[in-house]
Backbone as numpy.savetxt, mean C-alpha at the origin, in Angstrom:
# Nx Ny Nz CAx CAy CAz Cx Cy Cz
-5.35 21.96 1.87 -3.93 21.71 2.15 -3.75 21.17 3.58
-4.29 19.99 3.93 -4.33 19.60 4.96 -3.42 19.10 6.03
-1.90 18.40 5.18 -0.85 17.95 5.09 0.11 18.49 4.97
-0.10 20.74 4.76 0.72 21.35 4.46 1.99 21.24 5.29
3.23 21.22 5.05 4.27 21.13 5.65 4.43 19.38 6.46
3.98 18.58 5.79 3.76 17.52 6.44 4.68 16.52 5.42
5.31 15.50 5.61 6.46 14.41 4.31 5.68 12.99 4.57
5.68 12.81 3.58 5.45 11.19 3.30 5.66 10.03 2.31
6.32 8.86 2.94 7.10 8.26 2.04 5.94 6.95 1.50
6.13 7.22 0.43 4.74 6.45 -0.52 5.95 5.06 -1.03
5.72 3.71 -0.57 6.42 2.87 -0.80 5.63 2.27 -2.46
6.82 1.89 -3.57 6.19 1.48 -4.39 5.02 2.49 -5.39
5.57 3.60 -5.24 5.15 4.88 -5.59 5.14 5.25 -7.57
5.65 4.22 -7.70 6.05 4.57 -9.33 4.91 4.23 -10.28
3.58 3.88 -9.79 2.59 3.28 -10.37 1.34 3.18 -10.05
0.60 2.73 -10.50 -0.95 1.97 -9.79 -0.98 3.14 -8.39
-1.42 2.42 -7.54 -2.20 2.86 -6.14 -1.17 3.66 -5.44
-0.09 3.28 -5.41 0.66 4.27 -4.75 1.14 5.46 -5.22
1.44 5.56 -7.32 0.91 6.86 -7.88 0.03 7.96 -7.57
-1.14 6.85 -7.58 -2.20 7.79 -7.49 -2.26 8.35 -5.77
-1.53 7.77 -5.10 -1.49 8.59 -3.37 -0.24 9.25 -3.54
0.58 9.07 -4.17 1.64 10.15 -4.06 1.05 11.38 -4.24
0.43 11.34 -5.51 -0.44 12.82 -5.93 -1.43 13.23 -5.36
-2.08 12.07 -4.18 -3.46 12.66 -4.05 -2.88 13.60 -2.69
-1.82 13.05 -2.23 -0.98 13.59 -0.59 -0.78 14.99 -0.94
0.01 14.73 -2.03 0.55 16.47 -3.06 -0.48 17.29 -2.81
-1.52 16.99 -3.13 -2.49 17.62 -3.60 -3.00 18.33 -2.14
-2.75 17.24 -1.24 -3.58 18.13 0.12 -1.94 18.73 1.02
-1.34 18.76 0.15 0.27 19.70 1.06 0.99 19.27 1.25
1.23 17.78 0.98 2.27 16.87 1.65 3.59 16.68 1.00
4.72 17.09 1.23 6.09 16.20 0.60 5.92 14.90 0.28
6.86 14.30 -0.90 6.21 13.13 -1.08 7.92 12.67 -1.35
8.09 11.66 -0.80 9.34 10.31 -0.82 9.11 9.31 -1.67
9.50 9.62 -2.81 8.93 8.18 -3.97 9.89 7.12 -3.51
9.60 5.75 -2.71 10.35 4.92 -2.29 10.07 3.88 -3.08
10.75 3.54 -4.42 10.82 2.71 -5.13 12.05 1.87 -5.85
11.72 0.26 -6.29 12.73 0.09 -7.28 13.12 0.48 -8.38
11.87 0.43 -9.37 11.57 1.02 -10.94 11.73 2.35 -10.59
13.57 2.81 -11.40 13.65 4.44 -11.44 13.08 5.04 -12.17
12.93 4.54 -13.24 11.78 5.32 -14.30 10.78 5.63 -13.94
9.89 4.40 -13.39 8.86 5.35 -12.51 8.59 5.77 -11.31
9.73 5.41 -10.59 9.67 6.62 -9.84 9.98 8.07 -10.03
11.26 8.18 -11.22 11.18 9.67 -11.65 9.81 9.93 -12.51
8.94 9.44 -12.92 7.71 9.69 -13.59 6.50 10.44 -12.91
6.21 9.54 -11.35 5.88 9.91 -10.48 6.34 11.36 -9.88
7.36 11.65 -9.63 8.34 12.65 -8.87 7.69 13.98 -10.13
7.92 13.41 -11.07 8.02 14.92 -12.13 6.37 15.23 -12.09
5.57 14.10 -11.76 4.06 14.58 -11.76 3.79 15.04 -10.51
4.58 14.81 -9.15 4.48 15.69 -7.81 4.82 17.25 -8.27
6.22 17.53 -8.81 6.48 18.29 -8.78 5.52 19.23 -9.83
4.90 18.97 -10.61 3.93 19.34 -11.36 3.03 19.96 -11.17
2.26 19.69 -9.76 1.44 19.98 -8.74 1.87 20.91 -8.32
3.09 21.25 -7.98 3.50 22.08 -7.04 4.08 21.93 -5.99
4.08 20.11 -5.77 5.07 19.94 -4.76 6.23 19.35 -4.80
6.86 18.91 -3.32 8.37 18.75 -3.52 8.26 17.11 -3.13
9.31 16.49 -4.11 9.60 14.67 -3.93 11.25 14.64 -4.14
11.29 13.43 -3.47 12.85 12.99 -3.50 12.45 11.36 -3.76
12.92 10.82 -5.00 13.31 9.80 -5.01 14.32 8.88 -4.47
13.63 8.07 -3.23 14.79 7.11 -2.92 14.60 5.42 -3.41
15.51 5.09 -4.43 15.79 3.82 -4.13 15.44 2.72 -3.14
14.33 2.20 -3.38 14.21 1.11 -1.64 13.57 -0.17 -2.15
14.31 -0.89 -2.18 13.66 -2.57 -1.98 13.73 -2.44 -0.40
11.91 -3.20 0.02 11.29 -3.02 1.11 11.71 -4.43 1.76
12.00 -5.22 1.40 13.05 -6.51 1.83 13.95 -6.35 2.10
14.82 -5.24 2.17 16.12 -5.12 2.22 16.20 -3.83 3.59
16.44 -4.21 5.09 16.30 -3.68 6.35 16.80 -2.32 6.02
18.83 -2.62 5.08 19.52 -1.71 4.82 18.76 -0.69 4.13
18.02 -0.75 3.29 17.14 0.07 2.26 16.14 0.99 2.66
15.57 0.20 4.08 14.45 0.97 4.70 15.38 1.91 5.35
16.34 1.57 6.27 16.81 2.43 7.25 17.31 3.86 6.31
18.02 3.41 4.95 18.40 4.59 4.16 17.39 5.46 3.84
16.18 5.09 3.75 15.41 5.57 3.20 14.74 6.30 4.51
14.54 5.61 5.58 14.68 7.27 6.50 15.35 7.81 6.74
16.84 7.69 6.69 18.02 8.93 6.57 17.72 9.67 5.59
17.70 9.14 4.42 17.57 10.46 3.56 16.49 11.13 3.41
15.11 10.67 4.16 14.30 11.44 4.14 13.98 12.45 5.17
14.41 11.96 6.28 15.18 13.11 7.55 15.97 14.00 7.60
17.05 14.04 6.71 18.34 14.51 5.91 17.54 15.69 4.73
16.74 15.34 4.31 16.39 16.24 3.27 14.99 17.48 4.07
14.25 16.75 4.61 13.03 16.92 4.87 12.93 17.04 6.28
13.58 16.63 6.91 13.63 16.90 9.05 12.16 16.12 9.40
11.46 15.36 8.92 10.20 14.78 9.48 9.81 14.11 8.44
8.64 12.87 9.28 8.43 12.04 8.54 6.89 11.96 9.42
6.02 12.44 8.67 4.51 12.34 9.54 3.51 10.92 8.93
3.66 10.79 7.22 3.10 9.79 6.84 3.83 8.66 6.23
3.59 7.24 6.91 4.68 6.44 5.78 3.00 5.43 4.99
2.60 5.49 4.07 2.20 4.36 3.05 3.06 3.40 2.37
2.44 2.01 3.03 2.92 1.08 2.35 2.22 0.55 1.55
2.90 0.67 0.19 1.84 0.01 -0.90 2.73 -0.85 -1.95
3.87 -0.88 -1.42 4.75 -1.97 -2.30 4.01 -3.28 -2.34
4.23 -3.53 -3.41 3.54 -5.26 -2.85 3.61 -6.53 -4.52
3.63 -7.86 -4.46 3.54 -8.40 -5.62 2.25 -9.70 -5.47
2.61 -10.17 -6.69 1.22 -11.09 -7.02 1.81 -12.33 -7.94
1.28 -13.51 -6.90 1.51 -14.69 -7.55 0.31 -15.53 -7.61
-0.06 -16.52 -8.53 -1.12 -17.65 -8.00 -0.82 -18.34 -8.58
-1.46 -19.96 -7.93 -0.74 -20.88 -7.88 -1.78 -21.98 -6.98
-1.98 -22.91 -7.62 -3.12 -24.00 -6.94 -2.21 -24.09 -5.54
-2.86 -24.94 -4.50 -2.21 -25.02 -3.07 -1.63 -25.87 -3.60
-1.20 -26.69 -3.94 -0.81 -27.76 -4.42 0.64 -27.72 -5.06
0.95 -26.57 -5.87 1.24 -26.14 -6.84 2.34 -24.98 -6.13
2.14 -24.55 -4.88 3.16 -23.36 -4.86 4.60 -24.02 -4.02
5.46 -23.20 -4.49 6.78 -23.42 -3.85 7.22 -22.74 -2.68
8.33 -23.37 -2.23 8.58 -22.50 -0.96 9.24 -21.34 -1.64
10.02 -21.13 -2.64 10.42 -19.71 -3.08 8.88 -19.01 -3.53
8.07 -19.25 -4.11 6.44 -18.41 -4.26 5.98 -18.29 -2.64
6.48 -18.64 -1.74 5.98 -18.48 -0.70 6.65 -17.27 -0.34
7.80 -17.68 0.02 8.61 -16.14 0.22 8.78 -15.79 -0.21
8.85 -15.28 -1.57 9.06 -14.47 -2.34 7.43 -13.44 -2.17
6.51 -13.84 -2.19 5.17 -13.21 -1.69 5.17 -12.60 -0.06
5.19 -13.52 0.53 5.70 -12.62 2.39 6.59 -11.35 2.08
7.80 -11.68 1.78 8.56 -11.19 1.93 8.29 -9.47 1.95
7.90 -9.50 0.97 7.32 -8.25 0.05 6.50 -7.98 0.93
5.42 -8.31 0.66 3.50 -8.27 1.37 3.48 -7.72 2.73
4.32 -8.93 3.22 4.48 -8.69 5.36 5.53 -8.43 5.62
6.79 -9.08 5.86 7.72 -8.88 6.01 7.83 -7.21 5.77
8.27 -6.94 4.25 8.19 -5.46 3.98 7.59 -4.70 4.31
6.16 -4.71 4.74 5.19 -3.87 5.52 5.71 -4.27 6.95
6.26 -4.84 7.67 6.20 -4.45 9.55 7.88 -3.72 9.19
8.54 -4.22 8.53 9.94 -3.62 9.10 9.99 -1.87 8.37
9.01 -1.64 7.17 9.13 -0.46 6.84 8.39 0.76 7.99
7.26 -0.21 9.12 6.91 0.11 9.54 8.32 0.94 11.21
8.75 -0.15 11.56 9.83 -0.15 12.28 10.44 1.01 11.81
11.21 0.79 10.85 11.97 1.57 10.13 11.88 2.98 10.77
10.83 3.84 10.21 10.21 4.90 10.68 9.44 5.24 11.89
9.14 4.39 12.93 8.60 4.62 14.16 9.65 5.51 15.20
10.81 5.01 15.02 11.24 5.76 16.33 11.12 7.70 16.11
11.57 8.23 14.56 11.40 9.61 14.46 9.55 9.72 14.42
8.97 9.10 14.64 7.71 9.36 14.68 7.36 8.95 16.02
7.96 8.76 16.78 7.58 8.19 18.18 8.59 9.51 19.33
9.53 10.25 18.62 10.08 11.20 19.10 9.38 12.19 18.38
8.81 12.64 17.23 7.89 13.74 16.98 6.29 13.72 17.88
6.38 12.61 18.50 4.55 12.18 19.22 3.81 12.32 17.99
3.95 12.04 16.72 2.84 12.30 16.09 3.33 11.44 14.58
2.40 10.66 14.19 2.42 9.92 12.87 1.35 9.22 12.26
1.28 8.69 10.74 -0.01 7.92 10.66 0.58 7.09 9.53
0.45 6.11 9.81 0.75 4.59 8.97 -0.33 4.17 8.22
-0.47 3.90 7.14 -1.04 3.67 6.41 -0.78 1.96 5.48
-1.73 0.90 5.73 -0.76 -0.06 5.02 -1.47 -0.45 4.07
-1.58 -1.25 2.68 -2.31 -1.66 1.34 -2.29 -3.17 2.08
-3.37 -3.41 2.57 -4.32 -4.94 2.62 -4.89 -5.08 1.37
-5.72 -5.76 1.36 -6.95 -6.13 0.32 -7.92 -7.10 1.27
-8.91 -6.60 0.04 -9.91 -7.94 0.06 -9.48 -9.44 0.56
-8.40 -9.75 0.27 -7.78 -11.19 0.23 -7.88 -11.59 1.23
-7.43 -10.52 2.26 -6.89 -10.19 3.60 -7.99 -10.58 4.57
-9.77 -11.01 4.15 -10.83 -11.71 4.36 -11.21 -12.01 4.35
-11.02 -13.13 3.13 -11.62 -13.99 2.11 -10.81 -15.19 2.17
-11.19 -16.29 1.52 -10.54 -17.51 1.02 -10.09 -17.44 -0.38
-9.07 -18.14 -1.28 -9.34 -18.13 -2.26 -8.39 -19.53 -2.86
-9.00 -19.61 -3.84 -8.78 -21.50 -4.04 -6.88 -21.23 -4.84
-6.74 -20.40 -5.71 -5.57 -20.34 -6.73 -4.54 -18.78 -5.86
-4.54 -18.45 -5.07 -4.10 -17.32 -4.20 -3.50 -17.25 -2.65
-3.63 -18.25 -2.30 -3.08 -18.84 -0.31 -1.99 -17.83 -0.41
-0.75 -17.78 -0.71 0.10 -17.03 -0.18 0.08 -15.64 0.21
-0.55 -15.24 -1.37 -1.26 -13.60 -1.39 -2.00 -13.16 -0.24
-3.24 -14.09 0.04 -3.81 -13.64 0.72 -3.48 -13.96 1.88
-3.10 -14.79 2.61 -2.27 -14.91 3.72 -1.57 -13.80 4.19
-0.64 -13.50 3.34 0.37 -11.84 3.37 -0.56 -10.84 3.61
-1.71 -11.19 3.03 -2.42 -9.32 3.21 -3.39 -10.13 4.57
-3.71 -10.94 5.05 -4.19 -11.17 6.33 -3.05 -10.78 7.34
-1.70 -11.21 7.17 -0.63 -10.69 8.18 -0.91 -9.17 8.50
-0.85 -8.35 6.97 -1.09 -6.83 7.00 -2.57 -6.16 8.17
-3.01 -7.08 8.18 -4.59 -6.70 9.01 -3.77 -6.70 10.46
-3.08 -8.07 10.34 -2.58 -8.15 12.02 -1.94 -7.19 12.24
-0.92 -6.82 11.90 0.25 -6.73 11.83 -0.18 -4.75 12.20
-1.16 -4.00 11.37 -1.65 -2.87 11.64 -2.51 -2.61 13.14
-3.01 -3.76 13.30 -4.10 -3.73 14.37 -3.03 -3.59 15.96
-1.25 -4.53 15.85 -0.89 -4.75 16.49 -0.34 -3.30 17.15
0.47 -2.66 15.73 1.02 -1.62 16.02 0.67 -0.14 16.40
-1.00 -0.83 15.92 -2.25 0.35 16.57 -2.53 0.41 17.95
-2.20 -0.78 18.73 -2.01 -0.43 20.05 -0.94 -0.34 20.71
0.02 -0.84 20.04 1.29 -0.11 20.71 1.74 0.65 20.60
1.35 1.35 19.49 1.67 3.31 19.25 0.96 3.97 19.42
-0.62 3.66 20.05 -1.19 4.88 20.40 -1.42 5.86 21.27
-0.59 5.55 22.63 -0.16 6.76 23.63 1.51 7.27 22.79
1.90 6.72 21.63 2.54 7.60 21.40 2.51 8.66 20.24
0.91 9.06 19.97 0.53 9.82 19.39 0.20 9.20 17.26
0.68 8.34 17.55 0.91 7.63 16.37 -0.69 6.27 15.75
-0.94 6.45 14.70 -2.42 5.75 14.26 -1.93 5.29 13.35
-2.50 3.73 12.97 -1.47 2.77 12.63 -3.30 2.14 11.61
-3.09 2.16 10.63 -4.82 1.54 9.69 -4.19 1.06 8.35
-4.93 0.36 7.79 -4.73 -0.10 6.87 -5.85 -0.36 5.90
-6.20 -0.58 4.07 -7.48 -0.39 3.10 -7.04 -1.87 2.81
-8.56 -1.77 2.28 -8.51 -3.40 1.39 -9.08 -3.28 0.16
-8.54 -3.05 -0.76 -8.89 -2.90 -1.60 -9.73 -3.85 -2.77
-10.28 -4.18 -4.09 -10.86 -4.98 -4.32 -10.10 -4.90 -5.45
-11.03 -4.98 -6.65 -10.47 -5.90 -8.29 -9.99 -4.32 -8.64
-8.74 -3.83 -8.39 -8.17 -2.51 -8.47 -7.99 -2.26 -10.28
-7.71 -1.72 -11.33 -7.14 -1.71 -12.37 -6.03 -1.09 -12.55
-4.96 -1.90 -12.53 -3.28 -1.45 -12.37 -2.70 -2.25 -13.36
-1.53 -2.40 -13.09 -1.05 -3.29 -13.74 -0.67 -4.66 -12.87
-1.01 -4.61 -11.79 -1.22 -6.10 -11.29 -2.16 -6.59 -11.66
-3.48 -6.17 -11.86 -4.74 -6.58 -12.24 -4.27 -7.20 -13.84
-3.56 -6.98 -14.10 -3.29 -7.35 -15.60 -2.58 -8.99 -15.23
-1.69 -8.94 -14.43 -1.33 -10.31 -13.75 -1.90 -11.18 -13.34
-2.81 -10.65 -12.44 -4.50 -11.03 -11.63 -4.92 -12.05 -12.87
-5.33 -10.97 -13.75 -5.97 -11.88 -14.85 -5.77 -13.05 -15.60
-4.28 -12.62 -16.20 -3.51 -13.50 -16.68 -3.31 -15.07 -15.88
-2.87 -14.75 -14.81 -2.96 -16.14 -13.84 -3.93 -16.82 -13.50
-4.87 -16.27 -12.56 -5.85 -16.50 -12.40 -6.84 -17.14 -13.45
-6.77 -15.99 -14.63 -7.80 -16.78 -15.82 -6.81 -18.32 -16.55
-5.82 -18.38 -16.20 -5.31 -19.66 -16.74 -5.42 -20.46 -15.90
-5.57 -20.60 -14.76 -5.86 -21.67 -13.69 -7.25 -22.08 -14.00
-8.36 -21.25 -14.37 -9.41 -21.18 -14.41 -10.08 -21.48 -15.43
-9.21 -21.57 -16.76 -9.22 -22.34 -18.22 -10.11 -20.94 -18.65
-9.69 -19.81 -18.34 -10.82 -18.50 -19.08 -9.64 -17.48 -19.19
-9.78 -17.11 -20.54 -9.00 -15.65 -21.02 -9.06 -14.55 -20.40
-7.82 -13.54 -20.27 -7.87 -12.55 -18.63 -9.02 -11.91 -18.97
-9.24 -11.69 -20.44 -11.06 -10.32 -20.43 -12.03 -11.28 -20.28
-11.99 -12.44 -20.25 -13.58 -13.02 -19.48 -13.30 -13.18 -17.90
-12.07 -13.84 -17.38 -11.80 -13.34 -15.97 -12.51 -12.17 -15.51
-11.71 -11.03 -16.27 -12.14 -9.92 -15.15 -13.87 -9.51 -16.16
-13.93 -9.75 -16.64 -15.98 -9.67 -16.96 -16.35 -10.33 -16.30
-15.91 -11.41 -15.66 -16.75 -12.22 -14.48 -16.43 -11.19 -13.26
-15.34 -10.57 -13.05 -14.88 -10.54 -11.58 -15.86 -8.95 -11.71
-15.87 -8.03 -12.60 -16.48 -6.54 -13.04 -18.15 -7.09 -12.53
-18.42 -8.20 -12.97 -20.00 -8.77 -12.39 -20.10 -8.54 -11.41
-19.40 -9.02 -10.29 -19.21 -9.61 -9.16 -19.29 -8.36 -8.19
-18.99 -7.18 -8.54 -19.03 -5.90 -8.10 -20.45 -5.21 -7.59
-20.53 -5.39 -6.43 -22.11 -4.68 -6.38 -22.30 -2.52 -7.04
-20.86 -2.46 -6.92 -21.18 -0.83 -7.53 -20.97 -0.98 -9.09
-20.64 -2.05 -9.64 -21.01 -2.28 -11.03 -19.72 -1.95 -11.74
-18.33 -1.59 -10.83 -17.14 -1.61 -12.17 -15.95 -1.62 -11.41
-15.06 -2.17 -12.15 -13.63 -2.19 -11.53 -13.67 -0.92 -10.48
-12.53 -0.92 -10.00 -11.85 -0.11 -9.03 -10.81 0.65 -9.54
-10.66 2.22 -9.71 -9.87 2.67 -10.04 -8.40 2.77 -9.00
-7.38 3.34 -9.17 -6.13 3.92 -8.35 -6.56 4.67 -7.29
-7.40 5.96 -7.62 -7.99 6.88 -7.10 -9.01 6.67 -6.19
-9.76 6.26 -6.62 -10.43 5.41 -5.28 -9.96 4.86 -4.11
-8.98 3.84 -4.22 -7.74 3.70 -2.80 -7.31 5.57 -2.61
-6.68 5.66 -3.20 -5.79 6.92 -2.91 -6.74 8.12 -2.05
-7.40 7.82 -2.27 -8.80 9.03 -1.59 -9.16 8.03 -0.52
-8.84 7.15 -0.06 -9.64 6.82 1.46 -8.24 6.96 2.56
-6.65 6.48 1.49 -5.37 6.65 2.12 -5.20 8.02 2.67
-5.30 9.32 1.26 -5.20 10.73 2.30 -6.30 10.88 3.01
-7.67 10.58 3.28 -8.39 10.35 3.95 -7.77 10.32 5.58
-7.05 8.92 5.85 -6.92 8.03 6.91 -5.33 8.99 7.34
-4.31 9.77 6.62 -3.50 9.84 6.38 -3.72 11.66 6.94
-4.94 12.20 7.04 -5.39 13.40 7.72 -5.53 13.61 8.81
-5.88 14.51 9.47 -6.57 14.96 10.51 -8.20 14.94 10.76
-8.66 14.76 9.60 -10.01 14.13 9.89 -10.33 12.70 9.93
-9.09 11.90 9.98 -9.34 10.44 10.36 -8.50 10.36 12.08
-8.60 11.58 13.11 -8.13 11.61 13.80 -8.13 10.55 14.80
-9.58 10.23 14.90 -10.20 9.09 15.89 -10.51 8.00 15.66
-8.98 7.59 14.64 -9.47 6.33 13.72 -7.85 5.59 13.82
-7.79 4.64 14.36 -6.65 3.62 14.34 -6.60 2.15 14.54
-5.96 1.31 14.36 -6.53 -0.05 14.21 -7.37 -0.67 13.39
-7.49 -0.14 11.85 -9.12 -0.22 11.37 -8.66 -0.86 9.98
-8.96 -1.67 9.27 -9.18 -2.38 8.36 -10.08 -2.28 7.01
-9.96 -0.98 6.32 -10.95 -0.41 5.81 -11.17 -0.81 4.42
-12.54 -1.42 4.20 -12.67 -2.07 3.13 -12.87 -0.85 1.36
-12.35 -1.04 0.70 -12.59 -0.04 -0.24 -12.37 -1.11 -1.50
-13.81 -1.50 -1.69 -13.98 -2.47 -2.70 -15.44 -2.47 -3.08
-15.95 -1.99 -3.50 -17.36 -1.36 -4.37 -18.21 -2.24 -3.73
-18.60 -3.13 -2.04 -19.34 -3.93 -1.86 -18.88 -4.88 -1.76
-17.66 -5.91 -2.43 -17.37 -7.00 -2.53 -17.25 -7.71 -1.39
-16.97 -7.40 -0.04 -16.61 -8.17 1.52 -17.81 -6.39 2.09
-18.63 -7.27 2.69 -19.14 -6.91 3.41 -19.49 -6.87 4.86
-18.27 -7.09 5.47 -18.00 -7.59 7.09 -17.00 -6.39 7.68
């Protein structure tokens, strides 16, 4: 219970990777803030915190929307008096030859990706900069170090996320505050279902030979579960990642090895 008495608002919480960290936080003591659009699953999520044994408040938050973030630390201050972990794991997926993307696929990808990750970050710094103590957590990827021929915007956005953590890792760290971010690889969510779909049509290959090529490609030999992210997030999101900020942590079975 490492996190006991500790709140954290899991952005994009109703699903995939940020599911599985809502529960994995639960699990080591933490309050959990399901900050999502999809109410269904965010109450889905919430009823499997509370399941555990712990306590969640669903708030409403499109991470594009400044008004949304700021509500979403009122009411989580309002309910809860502290805010020690924020995870950002909202995020979407487009591809699209370079050739081929629009300026709405452009922003419509930032927006979300970066944009939504520095201001959710904002958002919550000052009660974490008056407690001296916080840990930010942001969802990069793989992308975020790589090239990729049908993906520029995506990965662009999760390269911002590298900056964008590294930046706020030195400007918050005399104020007690550690600022990191994972990169995850060929995850199995339901973006990966998108992943496929797109990707394998750019590529003239059906999404189950896509991802049988991409499952190859894996030096630990298989997709990437939820849980896997979610265990390096409460990881980084502890007290035993005390001496750890600024860091870019790859959690992809081998795939980027730098």
């Amino acid at each position: 219970m490492e996190l006991k008495g500790q709140v954290a608002i899991v952005t994009g919480a109703g699903r995939g990777i940020g599911r599985a960290t809502a529960l994995e936080l639960t699990r080591m003591g933490a309050d959990i803030v399901v900050a999502e659009l999809d109410r269904a699953g965010a109450e889905r999520t919430a009823a499997e915190v509370k399941g555990l044994g712990g306590r969640a408040s669903v708030v409403p938050t499109d991470v594009t929307s400044r008004a949304d973030l700021a509500a979403m630390v009122e009411r989580t201050r309002a309910e809860f008096g502290r805010i020690d972990v924020l995870v950002n794991n909202a995020g979407i997926y487009q591809a699209a030859a370079p050739l081929d993307i629009t300026e709405a696929h452009w922003d419509a990808v930032m927006n979300v990706n970066a944009k939504g990750v520095f201001f959710a970050c904002q958002a919550v710094l000052p009660t974490m900069i008056a407690q001296k103590r916080g840990s930010i957590i942001s969802l990069a990827s793989m992308a975020g170090k790589i090239g990729n021929r049908n993906n520029l915007p995506y990965n662009a956005s999760k390269a911002v996320v590298i900056s964008i953590t590294k930046s706020l890792a030195l400007a918050h760290a005399r104020d007690g505050i550690r600022v990191n971010c994972v990169c995850p690889g060929f995850v199995e969510t339901d973006m990966w279902t998108v992943v496929a779909r797109e990707q394998g049509a750019l590529l003239g290959l059906p999404p189950e030979e896509f991802t049988r090529q991409r499952r190859a490609q894996v030096p630990l030999g298989r997709l990437e579960r939820p849980e896997d992210v979610a265990n390096v997030i409460a990881f980084l999101a502890g007290s035993r990642a005390a001496y750890m900020t600024g860091q870019a942590i790859s959690v992809d079975g081998g795939l980027v090895m730098h």
